[in-house]
C-alpha positions in Angstrom: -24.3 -31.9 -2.8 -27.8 -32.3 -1.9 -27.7 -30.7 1.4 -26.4 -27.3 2.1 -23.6 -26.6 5.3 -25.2 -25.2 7.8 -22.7 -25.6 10.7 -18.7 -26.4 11.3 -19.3 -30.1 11.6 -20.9 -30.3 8.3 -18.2 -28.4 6.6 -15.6 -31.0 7.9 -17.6 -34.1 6.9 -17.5 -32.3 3.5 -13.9 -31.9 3.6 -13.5 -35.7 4.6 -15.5 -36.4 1.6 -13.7 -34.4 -0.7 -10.5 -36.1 0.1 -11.9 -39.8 0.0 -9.4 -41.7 -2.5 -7.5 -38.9 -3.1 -3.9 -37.7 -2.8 -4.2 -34.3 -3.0 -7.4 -32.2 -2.8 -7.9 -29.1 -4.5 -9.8 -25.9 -3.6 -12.1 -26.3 -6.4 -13.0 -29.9 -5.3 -13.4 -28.5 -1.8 -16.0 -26.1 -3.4 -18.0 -28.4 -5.1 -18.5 -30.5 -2.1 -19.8 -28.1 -0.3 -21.4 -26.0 -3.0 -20.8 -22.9 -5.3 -23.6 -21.1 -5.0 -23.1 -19.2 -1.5 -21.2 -17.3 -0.3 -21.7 -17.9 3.7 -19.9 -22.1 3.3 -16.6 -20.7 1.3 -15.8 -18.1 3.4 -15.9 -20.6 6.0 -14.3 -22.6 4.1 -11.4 -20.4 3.6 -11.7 -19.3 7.3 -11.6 -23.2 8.6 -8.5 -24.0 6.3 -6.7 -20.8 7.9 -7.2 -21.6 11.2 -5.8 -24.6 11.2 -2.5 -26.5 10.9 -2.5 -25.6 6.9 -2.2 -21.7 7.5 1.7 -22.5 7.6 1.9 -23.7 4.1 3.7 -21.4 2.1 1.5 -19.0 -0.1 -1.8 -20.3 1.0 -2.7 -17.2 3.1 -1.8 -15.0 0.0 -3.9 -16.9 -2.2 -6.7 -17.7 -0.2 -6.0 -13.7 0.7 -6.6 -13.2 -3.4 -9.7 -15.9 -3.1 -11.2 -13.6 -0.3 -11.0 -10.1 -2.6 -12.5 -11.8 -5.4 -15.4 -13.5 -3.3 -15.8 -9.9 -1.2 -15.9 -7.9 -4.8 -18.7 -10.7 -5.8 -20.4 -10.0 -2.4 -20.7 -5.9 -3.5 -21.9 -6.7 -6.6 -24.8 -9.2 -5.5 -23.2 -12.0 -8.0 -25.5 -15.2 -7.9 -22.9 -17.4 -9.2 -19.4 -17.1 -7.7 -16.6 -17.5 -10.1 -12.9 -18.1 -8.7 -9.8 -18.1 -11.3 -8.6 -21.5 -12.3 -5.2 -21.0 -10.5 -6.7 -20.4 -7.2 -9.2 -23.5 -7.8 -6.9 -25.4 -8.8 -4.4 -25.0 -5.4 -3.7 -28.6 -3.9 -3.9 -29.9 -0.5 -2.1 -33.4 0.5 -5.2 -35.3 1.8 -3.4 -35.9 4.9 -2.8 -32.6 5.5 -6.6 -31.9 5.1 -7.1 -35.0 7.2 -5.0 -34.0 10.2 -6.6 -30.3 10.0 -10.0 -31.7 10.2 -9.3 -34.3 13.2 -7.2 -31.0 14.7 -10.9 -28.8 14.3 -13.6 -31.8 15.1 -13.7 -30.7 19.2 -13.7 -27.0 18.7 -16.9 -27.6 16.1 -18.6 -29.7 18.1 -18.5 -26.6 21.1 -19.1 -23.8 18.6 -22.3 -25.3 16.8 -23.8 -26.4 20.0 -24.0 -22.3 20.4 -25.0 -21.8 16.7 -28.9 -20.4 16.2 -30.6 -17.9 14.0 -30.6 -14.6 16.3 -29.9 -10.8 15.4 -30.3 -11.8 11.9 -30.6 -7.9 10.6 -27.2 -8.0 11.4 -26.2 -10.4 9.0 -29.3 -10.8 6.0 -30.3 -8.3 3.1 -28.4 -4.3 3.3 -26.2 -5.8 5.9 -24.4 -8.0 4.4 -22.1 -5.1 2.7 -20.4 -4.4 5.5 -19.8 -8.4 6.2 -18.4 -8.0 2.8 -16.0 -4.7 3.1 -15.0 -6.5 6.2 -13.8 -9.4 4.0 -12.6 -7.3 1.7 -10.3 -5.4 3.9 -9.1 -9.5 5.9 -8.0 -10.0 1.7 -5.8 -7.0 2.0 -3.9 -7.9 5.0 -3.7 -11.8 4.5 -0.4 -11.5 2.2 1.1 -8.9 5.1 0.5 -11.5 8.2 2.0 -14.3 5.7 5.3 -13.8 7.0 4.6 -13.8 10.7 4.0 -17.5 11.7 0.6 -18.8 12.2 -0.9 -14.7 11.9 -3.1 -15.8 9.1 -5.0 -17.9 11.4 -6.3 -14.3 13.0 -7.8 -13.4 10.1 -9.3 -16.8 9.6 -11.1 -17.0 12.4 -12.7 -13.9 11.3 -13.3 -15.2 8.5 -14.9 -18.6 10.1 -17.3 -16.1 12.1 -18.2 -14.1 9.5 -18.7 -17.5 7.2 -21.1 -19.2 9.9 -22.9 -16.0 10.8 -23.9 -16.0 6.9 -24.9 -20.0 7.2 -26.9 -19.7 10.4 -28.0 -16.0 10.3 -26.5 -15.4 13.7 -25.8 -12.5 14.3 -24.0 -12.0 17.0 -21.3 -14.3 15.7 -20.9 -11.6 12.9 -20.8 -8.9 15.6 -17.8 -11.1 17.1 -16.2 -11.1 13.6 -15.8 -7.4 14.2 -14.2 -7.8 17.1 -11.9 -9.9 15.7 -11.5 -8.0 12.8 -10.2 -5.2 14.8 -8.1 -7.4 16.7 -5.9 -8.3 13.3 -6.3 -4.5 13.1 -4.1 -4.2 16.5 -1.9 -7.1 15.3 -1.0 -5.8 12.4 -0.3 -2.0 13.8 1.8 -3.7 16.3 3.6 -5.7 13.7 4.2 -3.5 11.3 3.9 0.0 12.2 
């Protein structure tokens, strides 16, 4: 792709292309629609696809969960080119599916980019995007544990979504609401499992 996502609304016209002509989309077909190279567009990616109507398919937290380690571990290590294992990339969506979650998520992207702007940057650019990525690191860890509770995934996907278009926009206040939310999931699971 020529251009690079830089809001919501962009990400789900990628995912509508992506699933053009096709029965079944995969995560690596996602990816290249919306790029490989950065790290800000697939954790939104992965934050998007668990807020909506596809966090109740069975094993897609876990493995997007295992996607999030990998791309967090990548983030640590100041990795220019993201690699991804060939089982994860190759994890199918029904392009309905994707279809419905995108027409489910057009309205809320519409009102969250209208708020979108490059602000508190030092919160997101350069030293500070290690802790964006040991928070990421730690949403990996408890994706597989709110798998069994319906729709708790979605929790950690919004965090996700944050932290994803904080990266895209430099805004940093949306990664300062990722923390919030991160300690949120924090409550949910103590009170789920503790």
């Amino acid at each position: 792709m020529a251009n690079k996502v830089t809001n919501l609304e962009q990400l789900l016209d990628r995912l509508d292309e992506a699933r053009q002509g096709q029965e079944t989309v995969s995560l690596g077909q996602l990816m290249d629609h919306i790029g490989r190279r950065s790290f800000g567009p697939l954790l939104l990616l992965i934050g998007v696809m668990l807020v909506s109507p596809l966090s109740g398919i069975p094993g897609l937290p876990s493995t997007m969960g295992v996607a999030v380690l990998l791309l967090s571990l990548q983030m640590v290590l100041r990795r220019k080119y993201i690699w991804l294992p060939g089982w994860i990339l190759r994890r199918n969506i029904s392009q309905q599916k994707l279809a419905k979650s995108a027409r489910w998520l057009r309205r809320p992207a519409r009102f969250v980019d209208r708020f979108l702007r490059e602000r508190l940057s030092f919160v997101v650019d350069g030293p500070a995007s290690w802790p964006l990525a040991l928070v990421c690191l730690a949403l990996a860890v408890t994706l597989p544990l709110l798998e069994p509770v319906p729709f708790a995934a979605s929790s950690a996907g919004l965090a996700l979504t944050c932290i994803g278009l904080a990266m895209i926009s430099h805004d940093g206040v949306l990664a300062l609401i990722a923390y919030a939310v991160v300690l949120g999931v924090a409550g949910l699971i103590a009170y789920n499992f503790l």
